[in-house]
C-alpha positions as CSV (number, residue, x, y, z in Angstrom):
1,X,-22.8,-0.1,6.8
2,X,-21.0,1.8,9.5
3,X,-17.5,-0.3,8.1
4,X,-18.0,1.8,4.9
5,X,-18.8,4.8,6.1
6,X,-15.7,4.7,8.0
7,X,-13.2,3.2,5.1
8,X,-14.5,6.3,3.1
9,X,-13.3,8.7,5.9
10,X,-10.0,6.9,6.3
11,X,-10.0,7.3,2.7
12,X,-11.0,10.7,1.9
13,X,-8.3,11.9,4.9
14,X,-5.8,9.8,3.5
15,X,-6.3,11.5,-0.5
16,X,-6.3,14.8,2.2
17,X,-3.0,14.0,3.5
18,X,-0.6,12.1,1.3
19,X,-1.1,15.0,-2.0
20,X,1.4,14.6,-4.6
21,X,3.8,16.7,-3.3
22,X,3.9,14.6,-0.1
23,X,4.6,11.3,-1.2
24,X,7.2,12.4,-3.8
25,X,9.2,14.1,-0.6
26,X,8.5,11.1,1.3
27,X,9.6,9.1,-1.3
28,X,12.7,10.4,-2.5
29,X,13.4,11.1,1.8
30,X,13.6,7.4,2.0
31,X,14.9,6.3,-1.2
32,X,17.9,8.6,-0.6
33,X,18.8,7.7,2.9
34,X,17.3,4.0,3.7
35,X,17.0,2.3,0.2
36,X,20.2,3.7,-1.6
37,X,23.1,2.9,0.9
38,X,21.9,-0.6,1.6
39,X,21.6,-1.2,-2.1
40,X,25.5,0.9,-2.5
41,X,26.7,-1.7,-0.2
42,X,25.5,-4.9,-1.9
43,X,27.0,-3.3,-5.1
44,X,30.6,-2.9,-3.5
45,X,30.5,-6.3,-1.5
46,X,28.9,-7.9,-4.7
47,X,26.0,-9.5,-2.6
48,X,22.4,-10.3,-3.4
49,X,19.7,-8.1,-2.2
50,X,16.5,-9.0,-2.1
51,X,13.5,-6.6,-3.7
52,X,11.1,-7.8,-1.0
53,X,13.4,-5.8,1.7
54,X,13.9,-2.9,0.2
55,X,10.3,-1.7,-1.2
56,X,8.3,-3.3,1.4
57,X,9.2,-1.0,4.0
58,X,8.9,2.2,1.2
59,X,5.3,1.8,1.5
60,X,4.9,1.6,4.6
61,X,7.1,4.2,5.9
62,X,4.7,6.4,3.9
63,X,1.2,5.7,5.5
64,X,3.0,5.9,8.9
65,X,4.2,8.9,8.8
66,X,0.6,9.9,7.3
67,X,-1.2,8.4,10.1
68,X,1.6,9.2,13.1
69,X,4.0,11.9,11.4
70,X,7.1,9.3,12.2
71,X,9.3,7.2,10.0
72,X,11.1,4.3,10.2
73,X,14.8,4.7,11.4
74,X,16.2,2.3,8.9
75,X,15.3,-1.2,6.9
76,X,16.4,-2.6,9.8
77,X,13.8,-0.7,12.5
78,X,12.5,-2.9,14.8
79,X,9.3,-2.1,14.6
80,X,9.4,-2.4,11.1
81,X,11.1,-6.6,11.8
82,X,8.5,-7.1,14.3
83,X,5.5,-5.7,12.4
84,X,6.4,-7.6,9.0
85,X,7.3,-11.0,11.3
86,X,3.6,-10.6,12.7
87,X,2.0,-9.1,9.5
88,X,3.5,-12.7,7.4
89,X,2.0,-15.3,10.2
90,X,-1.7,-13.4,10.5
91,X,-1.7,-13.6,6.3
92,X,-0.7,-17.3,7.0
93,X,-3.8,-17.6,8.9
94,X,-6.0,-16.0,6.1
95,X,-4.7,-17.9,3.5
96,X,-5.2,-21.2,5.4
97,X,-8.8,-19.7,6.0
98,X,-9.2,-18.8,2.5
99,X,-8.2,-22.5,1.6
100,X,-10.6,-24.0,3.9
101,X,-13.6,-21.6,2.8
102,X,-13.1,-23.2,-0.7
103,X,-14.6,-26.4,0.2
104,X,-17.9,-24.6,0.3
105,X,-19.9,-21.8,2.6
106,X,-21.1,-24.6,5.0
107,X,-21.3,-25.3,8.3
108,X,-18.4,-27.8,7.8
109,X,-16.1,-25.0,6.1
110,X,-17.2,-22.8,8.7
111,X,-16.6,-25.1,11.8
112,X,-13.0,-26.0,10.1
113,X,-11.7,-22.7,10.0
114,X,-12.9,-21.7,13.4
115,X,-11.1,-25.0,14.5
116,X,-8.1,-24.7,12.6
117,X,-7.5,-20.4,12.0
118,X,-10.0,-18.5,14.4
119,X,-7.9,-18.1,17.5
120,X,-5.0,-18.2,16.0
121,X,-5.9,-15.3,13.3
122,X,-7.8,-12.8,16.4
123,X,-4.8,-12.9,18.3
124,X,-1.9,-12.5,15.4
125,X,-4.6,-9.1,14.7
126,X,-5.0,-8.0,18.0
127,X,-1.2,-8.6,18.4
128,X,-0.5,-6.1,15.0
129,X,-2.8,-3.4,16.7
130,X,-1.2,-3.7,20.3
131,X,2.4,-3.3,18.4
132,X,0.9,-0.6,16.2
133,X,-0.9,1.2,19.4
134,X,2.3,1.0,21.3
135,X,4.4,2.5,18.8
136,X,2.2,5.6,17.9
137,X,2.2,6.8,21.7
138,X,6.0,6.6,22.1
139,X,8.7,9.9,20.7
140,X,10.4,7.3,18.9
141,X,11.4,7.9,15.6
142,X,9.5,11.3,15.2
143,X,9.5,13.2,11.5
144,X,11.8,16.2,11.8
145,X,10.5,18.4,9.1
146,X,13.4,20.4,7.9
147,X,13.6,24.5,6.8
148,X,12.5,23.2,2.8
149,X,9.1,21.4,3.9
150,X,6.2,23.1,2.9
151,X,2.5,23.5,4.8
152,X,1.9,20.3,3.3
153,X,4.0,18.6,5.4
154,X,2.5,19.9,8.4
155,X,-0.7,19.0,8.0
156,X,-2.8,17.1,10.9
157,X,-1.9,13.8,11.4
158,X,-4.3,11.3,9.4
159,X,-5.1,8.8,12.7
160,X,-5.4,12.0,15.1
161,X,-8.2,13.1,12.7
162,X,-9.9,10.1,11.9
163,X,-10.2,9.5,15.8
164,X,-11.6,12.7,16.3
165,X,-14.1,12.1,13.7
166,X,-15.2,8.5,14.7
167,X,-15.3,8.0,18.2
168,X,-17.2,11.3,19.1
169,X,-20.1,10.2,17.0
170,X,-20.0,6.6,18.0
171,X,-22.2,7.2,21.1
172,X,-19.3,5.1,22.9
173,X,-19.6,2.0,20.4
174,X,-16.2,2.9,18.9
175,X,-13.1,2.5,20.6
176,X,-9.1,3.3,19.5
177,X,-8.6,-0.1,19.1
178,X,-11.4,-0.6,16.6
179,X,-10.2,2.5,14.8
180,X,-6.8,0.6,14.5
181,X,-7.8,-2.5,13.0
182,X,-9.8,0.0,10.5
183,X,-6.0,1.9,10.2
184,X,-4.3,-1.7,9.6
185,X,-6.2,-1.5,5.8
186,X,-3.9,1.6,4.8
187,X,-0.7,-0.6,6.3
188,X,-1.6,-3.7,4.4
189,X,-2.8,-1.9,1.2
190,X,0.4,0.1,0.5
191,X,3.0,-2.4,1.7
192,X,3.1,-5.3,-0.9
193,X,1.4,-2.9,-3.6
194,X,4.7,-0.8,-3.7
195,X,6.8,-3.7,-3.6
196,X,5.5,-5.8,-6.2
197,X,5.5,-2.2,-8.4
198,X,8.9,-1.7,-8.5
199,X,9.9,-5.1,-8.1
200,X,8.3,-6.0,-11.4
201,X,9.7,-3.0,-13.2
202,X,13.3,-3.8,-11.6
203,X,12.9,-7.0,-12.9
204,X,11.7,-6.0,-16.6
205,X,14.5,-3.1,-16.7
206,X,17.0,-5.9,-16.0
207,X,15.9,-8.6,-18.4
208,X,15.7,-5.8,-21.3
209,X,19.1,-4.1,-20.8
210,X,18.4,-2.0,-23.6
211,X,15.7,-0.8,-22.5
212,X,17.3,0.1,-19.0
213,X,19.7,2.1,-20.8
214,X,17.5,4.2,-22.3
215,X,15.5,5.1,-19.5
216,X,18.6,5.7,-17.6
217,X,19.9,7.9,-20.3
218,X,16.7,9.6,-20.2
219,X,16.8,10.1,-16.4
220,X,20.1,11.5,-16.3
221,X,19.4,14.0,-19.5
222,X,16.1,15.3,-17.2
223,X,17.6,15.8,-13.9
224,X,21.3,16.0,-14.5
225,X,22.2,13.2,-12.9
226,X,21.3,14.3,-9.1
227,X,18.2,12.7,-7.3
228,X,17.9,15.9,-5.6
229,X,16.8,17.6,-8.7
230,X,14.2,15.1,-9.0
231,X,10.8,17.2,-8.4
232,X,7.4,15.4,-10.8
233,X,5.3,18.0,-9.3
234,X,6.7,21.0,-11.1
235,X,6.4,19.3,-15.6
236,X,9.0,17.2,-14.4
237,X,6.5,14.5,-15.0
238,X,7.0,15.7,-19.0
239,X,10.4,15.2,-19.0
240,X,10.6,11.5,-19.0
241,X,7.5,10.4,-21.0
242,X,9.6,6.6,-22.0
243,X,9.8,5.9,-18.2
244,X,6.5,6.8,-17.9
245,X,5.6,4.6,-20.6
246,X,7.7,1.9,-18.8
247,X,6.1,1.7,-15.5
248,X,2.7,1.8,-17.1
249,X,3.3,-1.0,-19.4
250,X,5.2,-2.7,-16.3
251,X,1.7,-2.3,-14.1
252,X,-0.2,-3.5,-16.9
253,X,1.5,-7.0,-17.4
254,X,2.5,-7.4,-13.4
255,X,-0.3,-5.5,-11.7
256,X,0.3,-5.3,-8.2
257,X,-3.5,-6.5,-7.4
258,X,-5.8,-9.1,-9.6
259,X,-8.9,-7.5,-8.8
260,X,-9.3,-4.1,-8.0
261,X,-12.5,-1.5,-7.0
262,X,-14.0,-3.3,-4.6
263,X,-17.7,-1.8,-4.3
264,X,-21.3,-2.3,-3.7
265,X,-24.5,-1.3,-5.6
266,X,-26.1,0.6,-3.3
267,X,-28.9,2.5,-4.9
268,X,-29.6,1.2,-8.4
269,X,-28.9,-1.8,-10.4
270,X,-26.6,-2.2,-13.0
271,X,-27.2,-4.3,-16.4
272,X,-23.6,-5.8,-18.3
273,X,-24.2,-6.4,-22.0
274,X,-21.4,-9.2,-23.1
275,X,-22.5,-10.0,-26.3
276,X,-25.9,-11.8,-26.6
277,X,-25.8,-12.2,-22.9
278,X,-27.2,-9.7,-20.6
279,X,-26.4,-10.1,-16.5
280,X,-28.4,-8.1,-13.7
281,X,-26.2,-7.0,-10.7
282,X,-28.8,-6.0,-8.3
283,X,-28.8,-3.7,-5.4
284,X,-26.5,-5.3,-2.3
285,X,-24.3,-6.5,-5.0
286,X,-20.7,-6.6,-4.5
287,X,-18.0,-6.2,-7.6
288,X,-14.7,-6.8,-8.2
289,X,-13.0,-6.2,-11.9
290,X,-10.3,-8.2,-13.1
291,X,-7.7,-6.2,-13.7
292,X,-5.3,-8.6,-14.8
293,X,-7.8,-10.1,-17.1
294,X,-8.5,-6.5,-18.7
295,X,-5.2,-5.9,-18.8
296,X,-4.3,-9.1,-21.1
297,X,-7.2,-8.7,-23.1
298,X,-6.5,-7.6,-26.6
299,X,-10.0,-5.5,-26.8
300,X,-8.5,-3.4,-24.1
């Protein structure tokens, strides 16, 4: 369908973009000066800080300034506030959808959520992509690469590209807007995914202090104690093979999605043996794996 042909380009220029060396500079960019002196402070004045606010923007920050090449000026931005107020009621709406569909793919299901969600969930979207539209045309909050960025970081921006691609062979059936709502995927997909993440391992570290002690001893004995020397690209990666084990076992027991690899047959069947039971998934067919199931099963 033309919707998949153009989630593979917006994920192909994505993979194109956001390389390895990218997102570890963007990371430890905004780690360093958005996460780390909001967190500092709670430490000193001994108050609560919830996960939710600092990781949610983390991934985000990173797809914008794939798609736009700018940044959010703090936790606080207000884009950011305003994005996240609107982004929470239009899930609202799809959860109250996804509750009514339950009932049964009917008429009656169907006519409920149109009654109850359908306004209501069109214009909290369109009112994400008017926000999201608005913000990419302004100078605000531009990246200002720096003398140590490389040619990655000055790549083409991802949206710039994806609208050149699109809307030139979309014999005028595309517009910017549509290409937006496409763009909203990327936003949605990397926000609540990097939270949960490190959330989740946060959370593990702390309940297993001993644990946390040895991963920080580890940290410390890799990069002598400086995020700056932080740099996974270049066998740092080998140097701390029990965090490594961490997060992995951390993404196995709290993965940050149920199901994952969303995909349909498209040119042949496939055929699942599950002992004496054999199941056809036919071409058109769409397939989801359960990760969290695979991941707490003791075969796997």
């Amino acid at each position: 369908s033309a919707w998949n042909e153009r989630r593979r380009i917006i994920t192909s220029n994505l993979m194109t973009t956001m390389t390895g060396s990218y997102v570890e500079r963007a990371t430890k960019k905004f780690m360093k000066t958005k996460v780390f002196p909001v967190f500092d402070e709670a430490v000193v004045s001994n108050t609560s800080t919830k996960m939710k606010a600092l990781f949610r923007p983390l991934g985000f920050n990173m797809v914008l300034q794939a798609c736009f090449g700018k940044e959010l000026s703090s936790l606080q931005d207000p884009f950011w506030i305003e994005f996240h107020k609107q982004q929470t009621q239009n899930i609202s709406f799809k959860t109250q959808g996804a509750i009514l569909y339950s009932f049964g793919d009917n008429a009656l299901s169907i006519y409920l959520q149109r009654l109850f969600t359908g306004d209501d969930m069109r214009n909290a979207f369109n009112s994400l992509i008017d926000l999201i539209d608005e913000f990419s045309k302004t100078n605000r909050n531009n990246v200002v690469l720096d003398g140590n960025d490389d040619d990655d970081a000055k790549k083409p921006r991802l949206f710039e590209d994806y609208v050149e691609q699109c809307l030139h062979g979309s014999g005028g059936q595309l517009t910017r807007r549509h290409l937006l709502g496409d763009m909203m995927t990327m936003f949605s997909a990397a926000t609540d995914t990097t939270a949960v993440a490190l959330s989740f391992s946060l959370l593990l570290a702390a309940k297993y202090p001993h644990i946390q002690q040895e991963l920080y001893e580890e940290l410390v004995a890799a990069f002598d104690d400086d995020v700056a020397n932080i740099e996974l690209k270049s066998k740092g990666i080998t140097k701390i093979p029990k965090l490594r084990a961490f997060v992995q076992e951390s993404l196995r027991i709290h993965p940050p999605t149920t199901a994952v690899g969303f995909r349909e047959i498209v040119e042949r069947g496939l055929f699942i043996e599950d002992g004496d039971r054999k199941f056809e998934l036919g071409v058109g067919t769409f397939v989801l794996a359960n990760a969290i199931g695979i991941n707490m099963n003791p075969k796997h």
